[in-house]
C-alpha positions, -999 to +999 in steps of 0.1 A: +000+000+000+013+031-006+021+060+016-007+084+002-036+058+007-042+061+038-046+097+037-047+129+063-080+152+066-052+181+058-028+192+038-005+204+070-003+165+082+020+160+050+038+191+057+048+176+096+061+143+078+079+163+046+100+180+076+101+142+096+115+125+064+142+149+059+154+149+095+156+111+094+174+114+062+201+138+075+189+165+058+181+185+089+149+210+097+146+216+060+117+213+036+137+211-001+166+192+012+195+213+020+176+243+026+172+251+065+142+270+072+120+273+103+087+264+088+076+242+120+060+254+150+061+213+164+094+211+161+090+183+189+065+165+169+088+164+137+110+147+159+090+123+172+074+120+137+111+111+125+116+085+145+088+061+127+105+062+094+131+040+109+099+015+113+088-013+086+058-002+068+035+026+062+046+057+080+011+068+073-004+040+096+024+044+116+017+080+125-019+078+133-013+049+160+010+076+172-019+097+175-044+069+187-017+062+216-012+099+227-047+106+228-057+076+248-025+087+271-043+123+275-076+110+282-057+096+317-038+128+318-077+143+317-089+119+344-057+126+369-054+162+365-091+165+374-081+146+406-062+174+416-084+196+412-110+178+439-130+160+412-145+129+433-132+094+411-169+095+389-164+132+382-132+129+368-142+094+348-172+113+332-146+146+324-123+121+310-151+102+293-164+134+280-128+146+262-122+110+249-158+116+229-148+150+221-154+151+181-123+173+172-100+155+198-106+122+184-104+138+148-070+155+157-056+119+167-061+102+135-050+136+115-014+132+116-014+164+136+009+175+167-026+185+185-023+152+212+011+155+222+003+190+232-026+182+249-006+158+270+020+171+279+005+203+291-018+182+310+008+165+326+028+197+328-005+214+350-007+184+368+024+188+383+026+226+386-010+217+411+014+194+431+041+216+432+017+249+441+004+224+470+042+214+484+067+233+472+093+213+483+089+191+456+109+189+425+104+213+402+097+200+373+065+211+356+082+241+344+101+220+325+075+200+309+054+231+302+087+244+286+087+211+266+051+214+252+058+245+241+080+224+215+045+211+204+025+239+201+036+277+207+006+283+226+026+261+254+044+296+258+015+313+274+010+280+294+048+283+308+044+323+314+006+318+332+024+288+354+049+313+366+023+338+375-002+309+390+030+302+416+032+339+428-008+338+433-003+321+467-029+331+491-040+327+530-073+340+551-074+357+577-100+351+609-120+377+590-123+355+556-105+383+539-076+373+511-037+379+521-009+377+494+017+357+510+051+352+496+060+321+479+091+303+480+109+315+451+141+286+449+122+262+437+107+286+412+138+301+396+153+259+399+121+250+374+126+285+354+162+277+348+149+240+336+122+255+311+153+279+297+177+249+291+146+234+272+141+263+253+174+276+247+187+247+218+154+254+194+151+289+199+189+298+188+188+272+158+156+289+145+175+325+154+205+311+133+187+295+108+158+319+100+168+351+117+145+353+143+138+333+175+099+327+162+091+303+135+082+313+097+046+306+106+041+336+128+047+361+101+024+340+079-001+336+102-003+369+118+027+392+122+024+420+149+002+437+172-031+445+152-056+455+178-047+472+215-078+460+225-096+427+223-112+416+191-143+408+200-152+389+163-122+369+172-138+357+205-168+348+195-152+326+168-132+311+194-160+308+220-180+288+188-154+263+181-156+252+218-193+256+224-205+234+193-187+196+204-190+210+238-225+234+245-231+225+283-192+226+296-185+258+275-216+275+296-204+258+331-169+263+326-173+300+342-189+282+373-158+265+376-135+294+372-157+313+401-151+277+421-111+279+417-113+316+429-139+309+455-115+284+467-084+305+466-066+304+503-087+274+518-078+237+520-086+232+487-070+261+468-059+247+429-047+282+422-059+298+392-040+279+360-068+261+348-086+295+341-058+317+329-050+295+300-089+288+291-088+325+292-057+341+282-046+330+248-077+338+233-071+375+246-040+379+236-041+360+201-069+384+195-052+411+196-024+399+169-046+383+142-060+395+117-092+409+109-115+379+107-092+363+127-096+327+108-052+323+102-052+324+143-076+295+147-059+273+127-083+250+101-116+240+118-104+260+150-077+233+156-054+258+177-085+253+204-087+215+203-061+213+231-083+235+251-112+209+257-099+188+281-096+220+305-127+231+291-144+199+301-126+197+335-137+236+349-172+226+333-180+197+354-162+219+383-189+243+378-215+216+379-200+197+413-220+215+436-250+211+417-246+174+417-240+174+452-275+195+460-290+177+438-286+141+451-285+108+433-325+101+430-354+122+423-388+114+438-419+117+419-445+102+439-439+064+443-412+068+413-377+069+422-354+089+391-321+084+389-315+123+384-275+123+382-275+095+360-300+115+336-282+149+334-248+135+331-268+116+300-283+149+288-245+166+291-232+139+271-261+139+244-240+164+224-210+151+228-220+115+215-243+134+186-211+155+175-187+125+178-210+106+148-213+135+128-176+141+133-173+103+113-186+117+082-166+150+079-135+136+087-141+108+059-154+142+037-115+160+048-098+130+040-112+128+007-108+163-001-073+158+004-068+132-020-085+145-049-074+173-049-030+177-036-027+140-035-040+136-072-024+160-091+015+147-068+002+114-086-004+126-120+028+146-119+046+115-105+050+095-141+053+129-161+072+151-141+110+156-143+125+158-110+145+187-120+116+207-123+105+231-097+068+238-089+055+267-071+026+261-055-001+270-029-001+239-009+034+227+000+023+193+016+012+159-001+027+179-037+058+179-017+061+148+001+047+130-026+070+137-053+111+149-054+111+183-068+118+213-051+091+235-042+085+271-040+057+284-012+036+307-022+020+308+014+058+318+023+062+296+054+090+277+035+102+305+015+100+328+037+112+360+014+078+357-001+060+361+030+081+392+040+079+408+004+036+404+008+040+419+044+058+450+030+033+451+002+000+452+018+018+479+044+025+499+015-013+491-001+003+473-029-020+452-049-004+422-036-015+398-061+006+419-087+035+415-059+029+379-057+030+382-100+066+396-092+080+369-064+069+342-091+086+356-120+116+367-100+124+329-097+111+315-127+093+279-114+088+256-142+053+250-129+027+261-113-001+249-089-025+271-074-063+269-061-075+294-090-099+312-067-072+324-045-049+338-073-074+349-103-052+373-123-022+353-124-052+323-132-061+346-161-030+354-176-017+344-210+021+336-198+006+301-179-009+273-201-034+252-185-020+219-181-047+198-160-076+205-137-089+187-107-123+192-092-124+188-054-160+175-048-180+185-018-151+205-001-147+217+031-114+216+033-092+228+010-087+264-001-107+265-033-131+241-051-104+232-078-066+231-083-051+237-113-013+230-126-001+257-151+032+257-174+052+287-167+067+309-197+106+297-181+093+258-182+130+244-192+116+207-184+085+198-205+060+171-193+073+135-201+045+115-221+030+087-203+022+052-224 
């Protein structure tokens, strides 16, 4: 079977294992072998992604038991971490419960994606950092992890920064009930600091060597700079829908849960605030630096979020605790005896089950997208294509991985200078699709494949020949409703006929 039959429900997924291949064939973080760049914000999941191309097989297969295995592993990480945040055993089973039926959770760990190595490691990392708050004599060590995740996802950033602030939030009461600051110990805090530098410090410089700055080519494609000094509020609701839809009755409790952690704040049972900040946080801050519309900062389908559910899930049912507990197991209604908890945790779930077999269907509909669209043209290139030729092209992914020619990103995230030219262009209220014109002549690609929609001057323009069209049916995925590969006016390798 071969690699590509399997399939990923994105393009991205064959981006993660372009970069995996060439780091297990000594080719370093490159995309094109032998050209560096820092086009990965996982740069722990290419690594681990690496690793499986020393296995027999399909890499493919390989890499969603990967995912299969990580998310199961979260699912416990779920269960534990809502142990130490006072869930009773059957509060945390149905919160782990719950984020193992998540729709987009169990969708991210067949996608080929870094989204459940994230999610458990910064479990695991908050899950310490609530030991550690509770006895600080302990090891250090969540700082470390958190520092680690952040090698998954860049969101683990905030996680790190909102850990550090969660271990200065240390509070007692007073006869009076009233909240006193109190000063933590700060050795053990500057011990796990110093740990979540060392972690850092190797990536960051590499990308600062290689690319020129300590963040990855993806910031500057994705987003950029400050945009708004305030909270985007179009943003918010955007992200507040991608968590309410799998999730309705935990994203409605989850404030309930926040008021419990600060309710509790200086008592026996003080979690500190961590939990919350992150929930909260990042989607404040990220609104402020995307831009307007705010759909680049959410990643496809909102996936940037998904790692939020298992907190979301957790402060929800924290939030519905003490109505459980008022509640009572049983309702009477006359001589009938209800079994009231066991019904609403059913109604909670109803959604979750109800988006979880919906979720079937879309992520059969992604994966299909995929391959008749990137995946077919890499395979009618395959047999025709020199591999001298270079293709410049709007999806870098299965095209890429798929075949051996060097590629040229239009979306700039692995050539970079495109991205930076744009930047300056649309600053400058360039037309930027006549600057994008220029960065394709200026290197001269003997071919070109593009979603027409996205580019329909340069679609329309004399100087590219129509070579072959694909129609991707039904899509929800991809960028336009058909891909099209173009010969260039510099094509110096013509298309190699096929018995």
């Amino acid at each position: 079977m071969l690699d590509s039959d399997l399939g990923f429900p994105l393009d991205d997924s064959w981006i993660h294992l372009q970069f995996a291949r060439n780091l297990a064939t000594g080719h370093g973080l490159s995309y094109n072998a032998g050209e560096l760049v820092t086009g990965s914000t996982a740069p722990l999941w290419t690594a681990l992604l690496s690793l499986l191309f020393y296995l027999p097989g399909n890499v493919v297969a390989w890499t969603k038991l990967l995912g299969i295995a990580l998310h199961l592993a979260a699912m416990d990480a779920t269960w534990r971490l809502g142990r130490e945040l006072g869930l009773g055993r059957g509060l945390a089973t149905f919160a782990a419960g719950l984020t193992l039926g998540t729709t987009w959770l169990a969708w991210s760990a067949l996608s080929g994606m870094e989204v459940p190595l994230f999610m458990l490691l910064a479990l695991q990392g908050m899950i310490l950092h609530l030991r550690e708050r509770a006895a600080p004599e302990r090891e250090p060590l969540s700082l470390g992890v958190l520092a680690v995740a952040a090698l998954a996802r860049p969101e683990g950033l905030a996680l790190l920064g909102l850990a550090f602030v969660d271990r200065l939030l240390v509070f007692t009461r007073d006869d009076g009930g009233a909240l006193r600051w109190r000063r933590p110990a700060l050795r053990p805090l500057l011990t796990g600091l110093a740990l979540a530098v060392c972690a850092l410090a190797g990536p960051v410089l590499v990308y600062r060597w290689v690319g020129g700055s300590f963040l990855p080519t993806t910031f500057a494609a994705k987003s950029g700079a400050l945009r708004h000094y305030l909270p985007n509020l179009q943003y918010l609701q955007l992200v507040f829908t991608i968590l309410f839809r799998p999730q309705p009755y935990m994203a409605l409790l989850a404030g309930a849960g926040v008021l419990s952690l600060l309710e509790r704040l200086g008592t026996p049972r003080d979690r500190g605030l961590l939990p919350a900040l992150w929930l909260l946080a990042v989607p404040l801050v990220y609104s402020t630096v995307s831009p307007d519309g705010g759909a680049s900062l959410v990643g496809n389908f909102g996936r940037y979020y998904f790692p939020f559910f298992p907190v979301l899930v957790l402060l929800g049912v924290l939030g519905l605790e003490r109505a459980a507990q008022a509640v009572g197991p049983w309702l009477f209604a006359g001589r009938l005896r209800l079994p009231v908890g066991a019904l609403l945790l059913g109604l909670i779930a109803w959604p979750t089950l109800s988006s979880l077999v919906q979720g079937i269907g879309r992520y059969v509909q992604n994966v299909a997208n995929v391959q008749d669209s990137d995946v077919r043209i890499a395979r009618w290139l395959a047999p025709r294509l020199p591999p001298q030729a270079v293709l410049a092209v709007n999806d870098i992914g299965a095209i890429k991985f798929l075949l051996p020619n060097r590629v040229i990103d239009l979306a700039g995230i692995v050539t970079p200078e495109i991205r930076r030219d744009l930047n300056r262009a649309i600053a400058q209220r360039s037309p930027w699709e006549q600057v994008m014109a220029g960065e394709i002549a200026s290197r001269q690609p003997d071919y070109l494949v593009i979603f027409p929609a996205w580019f329909p001057h340069l679609a329309q323009d004399p100087r590219f020949r129509p070579l072959y069209r694909v129609e991707v049916r039904d899509n929800i995925t991809m960028g336009g409703p058909e891909v099209m590969v173009y010969a260039t006016p510099w094509t110096r390798w013509p298309l190699q006929g096929v018995p």
